[in-house]
C-alpha positions in Angstrom: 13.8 -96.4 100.3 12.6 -93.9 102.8 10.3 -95.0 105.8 6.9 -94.2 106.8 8.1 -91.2 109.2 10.6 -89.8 106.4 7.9 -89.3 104.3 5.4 -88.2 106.2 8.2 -85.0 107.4 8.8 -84.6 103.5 5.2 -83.9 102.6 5.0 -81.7 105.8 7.7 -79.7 105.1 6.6 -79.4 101.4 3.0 -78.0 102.6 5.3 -75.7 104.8 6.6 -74.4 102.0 3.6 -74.4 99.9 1.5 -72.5 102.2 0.1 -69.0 101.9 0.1 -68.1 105.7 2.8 -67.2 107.7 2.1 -70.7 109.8 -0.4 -73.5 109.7 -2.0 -75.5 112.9 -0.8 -78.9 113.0 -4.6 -80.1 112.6 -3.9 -78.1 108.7 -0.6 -79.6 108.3 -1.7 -83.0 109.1 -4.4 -83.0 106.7 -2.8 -81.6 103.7 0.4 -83.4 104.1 -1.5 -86.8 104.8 0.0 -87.4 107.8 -1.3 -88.4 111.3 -1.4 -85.1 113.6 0.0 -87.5 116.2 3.4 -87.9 113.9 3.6 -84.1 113.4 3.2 -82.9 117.5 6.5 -85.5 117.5 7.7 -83.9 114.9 7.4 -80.4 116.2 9.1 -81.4 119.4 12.3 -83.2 117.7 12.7 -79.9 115.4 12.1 -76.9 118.2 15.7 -76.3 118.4 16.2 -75.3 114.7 16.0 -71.8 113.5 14.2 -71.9 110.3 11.1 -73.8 111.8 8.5 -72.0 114.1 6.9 -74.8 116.0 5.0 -73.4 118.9 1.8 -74.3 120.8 -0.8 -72.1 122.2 -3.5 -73.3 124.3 -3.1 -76.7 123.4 -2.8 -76.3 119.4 0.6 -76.7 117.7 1.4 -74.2 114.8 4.9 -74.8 112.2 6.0 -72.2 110.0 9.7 -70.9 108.3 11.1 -67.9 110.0 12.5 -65.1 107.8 15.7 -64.9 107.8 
C-alpha cells in the first residue's frame, strides 16, 4: 500500500509526462494531478538535485518539467 505522499508524486509525475508543454506551474500540476500545491513545492525541493526533473521558481511560481536528454 502506498501512502498519501507516494501517490500524490505518482500522479504528478504522470501529468509530467502527460503534458504538452515543455513545463507546467506547480498551480497546473497541483490541479491535474489532484494534489495539494503545498505537497508539490516540497516535492520540487526534495527532487532539485536530479537531472531529468526541471523544478525551478521564478518570481515566486514553481515550474516542473523532464529535461531532454
Amino acid at each position: 500500500m502506498l501512502s498519501q505522499k507516494a501517490k500524490y508524486g505518482v500522479r504528478a509525475l504522470v501529468e509530467l509526462a502527460r503534458a504538452d508543454e515543455a513545463q507546467l506551474s506547480a498551480g497546473e500540476l497541483a490541479t491535474r494531478a489532484e494534489a495539494p500545491r503545498k505537497f508539490l513545492a516540497q516535492l520540487a525541493e526534495n527532487l532539485r538535485h536530479f537531472p531529468f526533473l526541471v523544478c525551478n521558481e521564478e518570481h515566486d511560481r514553481a515550474f516542473f518539467g523532464f529535461c531532454e536528454m
